[in-house]
Each structure stands twice: as C-alpha cells, then as structure tokens.
VOPAGU-2260 file (C-alpha; in pm, 1 decimal, decimal comma):
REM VOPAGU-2260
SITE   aa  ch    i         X         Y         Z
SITE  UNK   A    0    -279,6    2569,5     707,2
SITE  UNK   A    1    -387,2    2226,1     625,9
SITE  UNK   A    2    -720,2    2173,9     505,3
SITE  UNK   A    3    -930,2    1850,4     522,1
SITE  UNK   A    4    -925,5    1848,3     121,3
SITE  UNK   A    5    -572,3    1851,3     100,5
SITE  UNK   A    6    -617,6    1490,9     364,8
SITE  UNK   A    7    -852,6    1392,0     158,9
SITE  UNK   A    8    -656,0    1387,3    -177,2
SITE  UNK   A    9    -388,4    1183,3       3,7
SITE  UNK   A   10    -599,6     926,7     170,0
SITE  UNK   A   11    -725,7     899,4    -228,9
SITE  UNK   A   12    -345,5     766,7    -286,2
SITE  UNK   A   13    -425,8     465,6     -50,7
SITE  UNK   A   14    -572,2     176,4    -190,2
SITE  UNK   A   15    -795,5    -105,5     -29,7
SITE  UNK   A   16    -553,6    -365,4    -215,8
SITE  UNK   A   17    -857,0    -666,7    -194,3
SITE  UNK   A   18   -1062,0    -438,6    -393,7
SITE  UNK   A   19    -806,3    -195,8    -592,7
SITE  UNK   A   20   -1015,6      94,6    -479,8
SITE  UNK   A   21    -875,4     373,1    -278,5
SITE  UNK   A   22   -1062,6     404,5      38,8
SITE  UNK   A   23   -1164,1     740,6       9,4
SITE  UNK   A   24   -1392,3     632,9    -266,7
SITE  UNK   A   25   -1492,4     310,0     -64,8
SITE  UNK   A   26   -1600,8     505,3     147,4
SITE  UNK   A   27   -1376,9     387,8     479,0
SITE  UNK   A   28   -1321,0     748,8     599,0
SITE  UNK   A   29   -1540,9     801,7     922,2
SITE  UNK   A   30   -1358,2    1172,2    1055,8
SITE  UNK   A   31   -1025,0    1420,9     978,4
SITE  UNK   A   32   -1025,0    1650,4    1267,4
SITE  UNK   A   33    -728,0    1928,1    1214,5
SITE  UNK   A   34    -529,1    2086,3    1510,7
SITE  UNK   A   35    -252,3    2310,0    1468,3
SITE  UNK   A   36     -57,6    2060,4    1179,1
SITE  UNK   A   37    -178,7    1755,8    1436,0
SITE  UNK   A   38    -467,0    1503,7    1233,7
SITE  UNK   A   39    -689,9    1264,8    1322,1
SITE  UNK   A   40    -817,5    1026,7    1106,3
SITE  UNK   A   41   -1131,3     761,0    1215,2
SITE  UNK   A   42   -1067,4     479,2     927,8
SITE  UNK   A   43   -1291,4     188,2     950,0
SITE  UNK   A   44   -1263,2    -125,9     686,6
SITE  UNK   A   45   -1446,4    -374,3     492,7
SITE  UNK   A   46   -1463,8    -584,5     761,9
SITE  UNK   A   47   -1316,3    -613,9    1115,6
SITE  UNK   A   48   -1138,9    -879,5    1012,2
SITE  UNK   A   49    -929,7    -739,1     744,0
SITE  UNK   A   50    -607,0    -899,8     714,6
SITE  UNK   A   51    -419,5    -586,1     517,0
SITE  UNK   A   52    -556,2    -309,7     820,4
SITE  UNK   A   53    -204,2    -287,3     937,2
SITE  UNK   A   54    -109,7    -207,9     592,7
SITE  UNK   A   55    -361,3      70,2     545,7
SITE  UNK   A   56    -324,5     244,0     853,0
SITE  UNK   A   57      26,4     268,9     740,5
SITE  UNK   A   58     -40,0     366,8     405,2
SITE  UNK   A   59    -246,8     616,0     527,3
SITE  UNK   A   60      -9,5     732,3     742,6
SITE  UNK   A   61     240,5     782,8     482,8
SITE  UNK   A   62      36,2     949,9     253,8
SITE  UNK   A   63     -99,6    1205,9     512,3
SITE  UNK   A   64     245,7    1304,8     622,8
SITE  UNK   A   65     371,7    1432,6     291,3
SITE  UNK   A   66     130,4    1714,8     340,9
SITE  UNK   A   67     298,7    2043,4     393,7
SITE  UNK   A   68     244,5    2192,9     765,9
SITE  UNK   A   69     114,3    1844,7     879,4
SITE  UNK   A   70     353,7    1767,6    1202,4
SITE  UNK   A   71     162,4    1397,3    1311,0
SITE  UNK   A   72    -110,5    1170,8    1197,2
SITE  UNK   A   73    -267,8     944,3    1428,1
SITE  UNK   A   74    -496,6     724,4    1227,1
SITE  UNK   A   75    -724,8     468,0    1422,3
SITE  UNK   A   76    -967,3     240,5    1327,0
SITE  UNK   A   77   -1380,4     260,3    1423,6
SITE  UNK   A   78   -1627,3      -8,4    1342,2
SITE  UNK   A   79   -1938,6     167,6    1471,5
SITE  UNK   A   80   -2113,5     244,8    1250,7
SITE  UNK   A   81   -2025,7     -86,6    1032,2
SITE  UNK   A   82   -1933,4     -17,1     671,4
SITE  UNK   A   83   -2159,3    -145,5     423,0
SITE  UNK   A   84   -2143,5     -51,4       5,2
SITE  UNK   A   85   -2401,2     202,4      69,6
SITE  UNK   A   86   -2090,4     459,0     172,9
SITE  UNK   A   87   -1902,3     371,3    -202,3
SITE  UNK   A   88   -1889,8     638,8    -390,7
SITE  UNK   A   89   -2180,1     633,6    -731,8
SITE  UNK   A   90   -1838,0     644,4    -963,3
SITE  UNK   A   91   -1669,8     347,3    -767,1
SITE  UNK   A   92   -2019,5     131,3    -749,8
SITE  UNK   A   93   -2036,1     206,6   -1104,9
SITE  UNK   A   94   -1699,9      62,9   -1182,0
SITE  UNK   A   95   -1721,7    -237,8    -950,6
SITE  UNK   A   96   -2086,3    -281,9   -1143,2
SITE  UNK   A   97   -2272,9    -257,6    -785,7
C-alpha cells in the first residue's frame, strides 16, 4: 500500500528550479489523498504566474509514478489559500537566510 510518506519523499525529488528548493520544503504541497494506487496531489506555486508550473506538475508527476503500487497521479494546481514563505520549512528559511 502506498503511504503519503512514501509521496512525500518523491515530491522532495522535485525542485522549484527559480529557487533550487524542492517544493516539499517550500512548502507548495496543499493535499495527497490515496485511493486504491490512484493519488491526488493539490500543488500550488510561488505565484500564479509561474512560468516553470508546467514543468513541475510534470516533474511531480514523474517522480510520484516511480512509487511501487501507485497506478495514476493526477496533480493539479490550487491558489486558495495563496502561498506565502510562512509555509517554508525552518531548515529551508534557514538556508535561503529568511
């Protein structure tokens, strides 16, 4: 069975390439809801705007897939609530000197 840590870990292997940070530490996970090998995955991003969001759903994608017993990701993006650096992790504000 899949677990969310196991989702987790991958979406760690994703990075926010404007920032070099992976976006589990940036905080950009919203949700993982598990279903029988089926995940969903709320993402949301810097900013609406992002010009790489194509790049990270894919990415996340990708990464999520290579999990043993997972059959399909469907990874969409939410904006409500925004993001702000509140949600980055102590370590990552640490290393970004925040």
């Amino acid at each position: 069975m899949v677990t969310k840590d196991e989702i987790m870990k991958a979406l760690g292997n994703v990075n926010d390439p404007e920032l070099g940070v992976d976006i589990v530490n940036l905080g950009l996970v919203y949700t993982v809801k598990i279903k029988d090998g089926n995940i969903d995955i709320e993402l949301t991003l810097t900013s609406p705007g992002c010009p790489v969001a194509p790049m990270i759903l894919e990415n996340a994608e990708e990464e999520v897939k290579k999990i043993r017993g997972v059959t399909k990701v469907n990874v969409q993006f939410d904006f409500d609530p925004p993001w702000t650096p509140d949600r980055i992790s102590d370590e990552t504000k640490m290393l970004l000197g925040i």
